[in-house]
C-alpha positions, 0 to 999 in steps of 0.5 A: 466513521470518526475522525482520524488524524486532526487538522488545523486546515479543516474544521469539524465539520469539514474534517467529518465531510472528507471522512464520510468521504471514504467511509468504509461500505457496507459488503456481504463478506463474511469474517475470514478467521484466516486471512491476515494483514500488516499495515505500516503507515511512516509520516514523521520520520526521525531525520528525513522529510515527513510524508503527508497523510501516511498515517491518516492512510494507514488507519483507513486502510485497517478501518477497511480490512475490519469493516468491510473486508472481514478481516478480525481485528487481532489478525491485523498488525498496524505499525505507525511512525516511530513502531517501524523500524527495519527490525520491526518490519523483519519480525512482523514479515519474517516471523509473525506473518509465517507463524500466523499462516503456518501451512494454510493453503486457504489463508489471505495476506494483505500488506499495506506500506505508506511511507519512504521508499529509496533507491541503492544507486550501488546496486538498483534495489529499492527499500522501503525506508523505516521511521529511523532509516538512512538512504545513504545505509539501506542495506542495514538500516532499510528493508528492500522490496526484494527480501520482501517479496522472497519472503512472503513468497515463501508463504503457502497462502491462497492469495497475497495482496500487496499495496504500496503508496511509496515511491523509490526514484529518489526525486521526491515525493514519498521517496529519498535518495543518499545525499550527492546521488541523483534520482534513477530509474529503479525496476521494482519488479521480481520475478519471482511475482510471476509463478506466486499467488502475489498481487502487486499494486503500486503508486508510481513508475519507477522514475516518478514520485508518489503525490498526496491530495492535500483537499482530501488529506490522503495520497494520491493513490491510497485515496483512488484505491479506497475510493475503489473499494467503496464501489466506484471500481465496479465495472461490470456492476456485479456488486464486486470488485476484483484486482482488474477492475480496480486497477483499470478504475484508479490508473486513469484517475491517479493519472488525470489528477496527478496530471492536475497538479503538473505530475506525472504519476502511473499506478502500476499492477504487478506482474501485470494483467497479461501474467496475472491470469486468475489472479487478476479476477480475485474478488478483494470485495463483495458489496451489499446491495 
């Protein structure tokens, strides 16, 4: 696996050492000429705080969609830093994702954000914030999680996956808040999740923050997600992991380290396990043994 990112903290040989760290596993599963990915990674913002490692966790997130999950390159769209901006977001969500679908009802959708999220104390939407976005005008220059979550319920597709390594409390972290505002308890639910074939996995409750591991040079969360992917999530060990395994597998482990760094941060699984039914037993990975 080759690096991605560079460093000035690491040297070579530690930089390959926290890579192989993560390196995508070996599966049996086979190419998916129908299933579909948008991946955003936001570091370097154009006026906001920078959000450590979003770009390194983006790209290893595509290296496991291409190498381990079978999904085809050109099926998978990767927006970094300053390629994401709120139009760029509506014309791969809204435009490209539904043409790529069409009226497949075995397709696969997975979206990956890593990057700012914000609340709108005016009316408790939260937003994922774009490379230019401003928290103080979200509603024309973010795009919030509501329209998302409408749109890609709109989607006939078999099963959709959605990882969020953001926050949106506005107390820091990987989220902001409008200058003047105080941090708030923002509900990123939706109902809507409850009757669709949509799996939500987030980083954080809605008045925490979203942590990066400087010693691994990821988030917190995107680093347990991956490293569940890797096998570690295989409970049972039927040489699989599905959507419960992996979310029982990183809960604790994001928030015994979190806990480490005097934080309070807990994943959470949308609409939940109870609502899930099926849904909770979709296989993201088949492990070669």
């Amino acid at each position: 696996l080759t690096t991605l990112g560079s460093s000035s903290v690491f040297g070579g040989a530690e930089m390959a050492r926290i890579d192989a760290d993560l390196a995508p596993p070996a599966s049996n599963v086979k190419p998916k000429d129908h299933a579909y990915a948008v991946i955003i990674g936001v570091e370097d913002y154009r006026d906001l705080p920078k959000v450590d490692y979003a770009k390194r966790d983006a790209e290893m997130v595509k290296a496991y969609l291409t190498k381990s999950l079978g999904y085809r390159e050109q099926n998978v769209v990767m927006l970094l830093n300053d390629r994401v901006t709120k139009s760029d977001l509506e014309a791969r969500f809204e435009k490209w994702l539904p043409k790529q679908v069409g009226e497949n009802k075995d397709a696969e959708v997975f979206i990956y954000y890593g990057g700012h999220g914000a609340p709108d104390p005016n009316t408790n939407q939260a937003f994922m914030v774009p490379y230019n976005g401003d928290p103080a005008y979200l509603e024309t220059s973010a795009y919030s999680l509501t329209r998302l979550y409408e749109t890609l319920g709109k989607l006939p597709a078999k099963n959709i996956t959605v990882v969020m390594d953001s926050c949106f409390s506005g107390a820091g972290g990987r989220s902001v808040i409008q200058k003047g505002a105080r941090p708030m308890l923002i509900k990123v639910e939706n109902p809507l999740m409850a009757s669709q074939n949509m799996v939500v996995l987030s980083a954080a409750a809605g008045n925490q923050i979203s942590n990066a591991m400087p010693e691994k040079r990821h988030g917190l969360f995107t680093y347990y997600f991956l490293k569940g992917l890797q096998g570690e999530a295989d409970a049972n060990k039927d040489g699989g992991v599905d959507v419960e395994e992996l979310y029982a597998y990183m809960k604790p482990k994001v928030e015994t380290e979190a806990r480490r760094m005097n934080a309070e941060q807990s994943p959470h699984l949308l609409p939940g396990v109870d609502l899930l039914g099926e849904r909770s037993k979709l296989k993201l990975i088949e492990l070669k043994k």
